[in-house]
C-alpha atoms as a printed R data frame, in Angstrom:
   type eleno elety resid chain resno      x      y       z
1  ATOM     1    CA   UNK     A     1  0.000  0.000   0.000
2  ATOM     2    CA   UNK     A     2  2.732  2.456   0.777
3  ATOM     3    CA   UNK     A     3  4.517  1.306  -2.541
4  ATOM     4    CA   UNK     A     4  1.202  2.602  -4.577
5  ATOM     5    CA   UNK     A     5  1.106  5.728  -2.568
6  ATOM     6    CA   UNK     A     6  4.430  6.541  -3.247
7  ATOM     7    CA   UNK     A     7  4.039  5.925  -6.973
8  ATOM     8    CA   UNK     A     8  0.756  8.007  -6.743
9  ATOM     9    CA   UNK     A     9  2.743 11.100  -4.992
10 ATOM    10    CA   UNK     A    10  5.672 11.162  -7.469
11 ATOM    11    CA   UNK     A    11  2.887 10.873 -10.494
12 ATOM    12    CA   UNK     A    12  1.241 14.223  -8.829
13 ATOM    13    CA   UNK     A    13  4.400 15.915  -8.065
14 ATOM    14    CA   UNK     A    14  5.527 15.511 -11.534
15 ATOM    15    CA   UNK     A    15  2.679 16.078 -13.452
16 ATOM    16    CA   UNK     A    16  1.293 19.802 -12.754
17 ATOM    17    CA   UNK     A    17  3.376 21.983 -14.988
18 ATOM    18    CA   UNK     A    18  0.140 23.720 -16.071
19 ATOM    19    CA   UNK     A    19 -0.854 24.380 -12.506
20 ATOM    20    CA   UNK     A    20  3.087 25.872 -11.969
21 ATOM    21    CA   UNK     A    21  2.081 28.007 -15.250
22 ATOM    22    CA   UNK     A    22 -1.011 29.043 -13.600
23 ATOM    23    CA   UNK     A    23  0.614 29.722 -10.405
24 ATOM    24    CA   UNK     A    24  3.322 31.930 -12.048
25 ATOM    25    CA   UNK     A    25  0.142 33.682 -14.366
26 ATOM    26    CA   UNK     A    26 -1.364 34.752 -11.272
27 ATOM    27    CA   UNK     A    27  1.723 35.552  -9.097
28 ATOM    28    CA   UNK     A    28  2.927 38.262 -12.374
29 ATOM    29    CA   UNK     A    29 -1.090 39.599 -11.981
30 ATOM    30    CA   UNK     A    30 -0.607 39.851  -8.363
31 ATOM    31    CA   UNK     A    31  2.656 41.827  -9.024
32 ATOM    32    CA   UNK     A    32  0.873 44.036 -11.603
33 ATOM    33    CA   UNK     A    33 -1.988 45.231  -9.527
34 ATOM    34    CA   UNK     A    34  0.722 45.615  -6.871
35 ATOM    35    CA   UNK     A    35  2.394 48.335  -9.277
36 ATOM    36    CA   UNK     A    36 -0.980 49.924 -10.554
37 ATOM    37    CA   UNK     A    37 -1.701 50.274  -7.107
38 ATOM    38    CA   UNK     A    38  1.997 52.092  -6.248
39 ATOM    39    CA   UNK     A    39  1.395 54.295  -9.917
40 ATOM    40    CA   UNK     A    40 -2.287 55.289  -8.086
41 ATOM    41    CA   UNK     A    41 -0.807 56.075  -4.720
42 ATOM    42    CA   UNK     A    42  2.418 58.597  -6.205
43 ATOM    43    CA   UNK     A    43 -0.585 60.293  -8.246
44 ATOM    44    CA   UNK     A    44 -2.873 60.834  -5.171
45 ATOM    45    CA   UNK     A    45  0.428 62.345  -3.536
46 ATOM    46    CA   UNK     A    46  1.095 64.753  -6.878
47 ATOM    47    CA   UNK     A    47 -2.832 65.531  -6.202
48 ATOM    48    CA   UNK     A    48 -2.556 66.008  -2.593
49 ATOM    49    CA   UNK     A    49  1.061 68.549  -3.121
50 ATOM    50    CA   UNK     A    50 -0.749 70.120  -6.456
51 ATOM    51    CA   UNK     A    51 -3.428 72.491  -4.741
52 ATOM    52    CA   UNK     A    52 -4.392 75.964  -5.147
53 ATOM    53    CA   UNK     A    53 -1.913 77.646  -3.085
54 ATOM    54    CA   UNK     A    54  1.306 75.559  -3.325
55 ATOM    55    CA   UNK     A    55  4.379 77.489  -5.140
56 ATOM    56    CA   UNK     A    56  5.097 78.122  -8.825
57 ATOM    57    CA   UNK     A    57  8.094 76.157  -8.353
58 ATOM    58    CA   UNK     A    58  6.710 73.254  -7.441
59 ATOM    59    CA   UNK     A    59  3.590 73.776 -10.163
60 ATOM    60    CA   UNK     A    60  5.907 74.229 -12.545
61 ATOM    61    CA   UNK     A    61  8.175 71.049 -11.622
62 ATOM    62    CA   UNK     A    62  4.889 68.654 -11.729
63 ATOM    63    CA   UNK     A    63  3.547 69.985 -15.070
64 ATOM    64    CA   UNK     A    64  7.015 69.467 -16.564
65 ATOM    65    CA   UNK     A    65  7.021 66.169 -14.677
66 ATOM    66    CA   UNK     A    66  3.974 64.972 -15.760
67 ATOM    67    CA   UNK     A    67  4.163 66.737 -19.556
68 ATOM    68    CA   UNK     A    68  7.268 64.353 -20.146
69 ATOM    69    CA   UNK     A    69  5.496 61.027 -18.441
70 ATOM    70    CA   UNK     A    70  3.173 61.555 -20.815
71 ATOM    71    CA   UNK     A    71  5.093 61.740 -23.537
72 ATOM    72    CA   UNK     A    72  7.650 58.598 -23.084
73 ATOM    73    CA   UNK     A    73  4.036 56.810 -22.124
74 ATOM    74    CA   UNK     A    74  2.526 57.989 -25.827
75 ATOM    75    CA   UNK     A    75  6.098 57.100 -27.774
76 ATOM    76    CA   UNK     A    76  5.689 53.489 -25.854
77 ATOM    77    CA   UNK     A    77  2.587 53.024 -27.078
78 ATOM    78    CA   UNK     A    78  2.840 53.618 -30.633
79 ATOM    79    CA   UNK     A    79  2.376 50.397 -31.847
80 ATOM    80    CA   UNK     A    80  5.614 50.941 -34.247
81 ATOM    81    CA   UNK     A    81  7.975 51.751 -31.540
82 ATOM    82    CA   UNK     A    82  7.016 48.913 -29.411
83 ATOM    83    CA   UNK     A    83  8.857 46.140 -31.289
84 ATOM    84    CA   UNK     A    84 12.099 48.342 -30.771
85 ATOM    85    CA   UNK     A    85 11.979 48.814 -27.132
């Protein structure tokens, strides 16, 4: 009996590189809402600094900021540029 458990754990163990494909699918999703989260939380800060009475200095510094995250973010996305990155 311990013989065909044996053979029955070592068949299981073996067998699930699908479920190790899965695993790693949803480990890289975890890690992806993980960053969208982070992105989410820095902009809340930018929106929380960014209010009617804060300095030109640092208005100017988060429009220049933001005007050139845009930017690389647009170039990325241009289907065309993609394959080169």
């Amino acid at each position: 009996m311990d013989e065909l458990y044996r053979e029955a754990g070592t068949t299981l163990l073996e067998e699930p590189d699908s479920s190790m494909e899965l695993m790693d699918t949803h480990r890289e999703d975890e890690d992806h809402i993980r960053k969208i989260k982070e992105f989410q939380d820095y902009l809340q800060m930018v929106k929380i600094t960014i209010k009617p009475g804060c300095s030109e200095e640092v208005l100017k510094v988060a429009l220049n900021s933001m005007s050139s995250l845009l930017g690389i973010l647009a170039f990325m996305s241009y289907p065309k540029h993609r394959s080169s990155l």
